[in-house]
N, C-alpha and C positions, 0 to 999 in steps of 0.2 A: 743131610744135603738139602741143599736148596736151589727150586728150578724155578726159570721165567718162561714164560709164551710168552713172544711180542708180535703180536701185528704188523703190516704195512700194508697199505695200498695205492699205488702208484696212480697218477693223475690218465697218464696217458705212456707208448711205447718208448716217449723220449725220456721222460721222468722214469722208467720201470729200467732204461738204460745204465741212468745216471745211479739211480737207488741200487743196483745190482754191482756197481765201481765202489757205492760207500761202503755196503753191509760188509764187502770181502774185506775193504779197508782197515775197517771196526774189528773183525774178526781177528785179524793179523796184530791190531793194537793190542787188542785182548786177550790170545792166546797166553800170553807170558805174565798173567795178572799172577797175583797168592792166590790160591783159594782156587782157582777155575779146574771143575773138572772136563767138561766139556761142554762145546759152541758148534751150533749147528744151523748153515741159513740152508732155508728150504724157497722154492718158487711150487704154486698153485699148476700140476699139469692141465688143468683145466680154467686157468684164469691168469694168466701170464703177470698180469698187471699184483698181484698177489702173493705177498714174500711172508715168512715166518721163520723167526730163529726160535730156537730150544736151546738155552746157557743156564748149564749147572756150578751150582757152588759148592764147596764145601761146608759152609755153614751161611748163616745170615751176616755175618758181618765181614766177610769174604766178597759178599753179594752188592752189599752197603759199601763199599770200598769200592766195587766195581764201578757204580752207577755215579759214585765223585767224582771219577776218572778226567781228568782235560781234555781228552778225545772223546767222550762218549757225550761231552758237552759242545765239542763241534761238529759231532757228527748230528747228533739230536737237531740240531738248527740248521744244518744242511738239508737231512733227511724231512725234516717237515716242511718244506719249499716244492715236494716234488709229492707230497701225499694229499688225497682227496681229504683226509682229516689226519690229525694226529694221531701218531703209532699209537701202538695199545700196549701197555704192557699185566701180563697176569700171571701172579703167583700159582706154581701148580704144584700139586704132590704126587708122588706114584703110588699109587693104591694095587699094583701087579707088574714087576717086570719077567719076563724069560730070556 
């Protein structure tokens, strides 16, 4: 399996508005990809302006098919119009689940 962290951070409460209409948007395109096993947006309880997804793949190229996507190519350029800098995205492993 293969997982992504991705960063966001919103400019201000108008942009964290708009970012929070895209991410659900992206999720719902995404939900029904090959390969997805789960997509998770998360908000900062202590920094509002502060979003994170966690989307797992079932393999790498599950993941690489994702990221081709036409939607995740216009969310991507919507999404960084309303962020202090570009999303981050970072490969992670799980080293312990329960």
């Amino acid at each position: 399996m293969k997982t992504a962290w991705v960063t966001f951070n919103a400019i201000n409460m108008e942009s964290a508005a708009s970012l929070e209409k895209l991410l659900h948007e992206l999720a719902q395109n995404s939900k029904d990809e090959q390969g997805m096993v789960r997509y998770e947006v998360f908000r900062a309880q202590d920094n509002v302006l502060s979003y994170y997804v966690r989307e797992s793949w079932e393999d790498e190229a599950a993941m690489q098919q994702h990221l081709a996507q036409p939607h995740l190519a216009r969310f991507s350029a919507a999404a960084n119009k309303l962020l202090k800098a570009p999303f981050a995205l970072e490969k992670i492993e799980t080293l312990l689940s329960f």
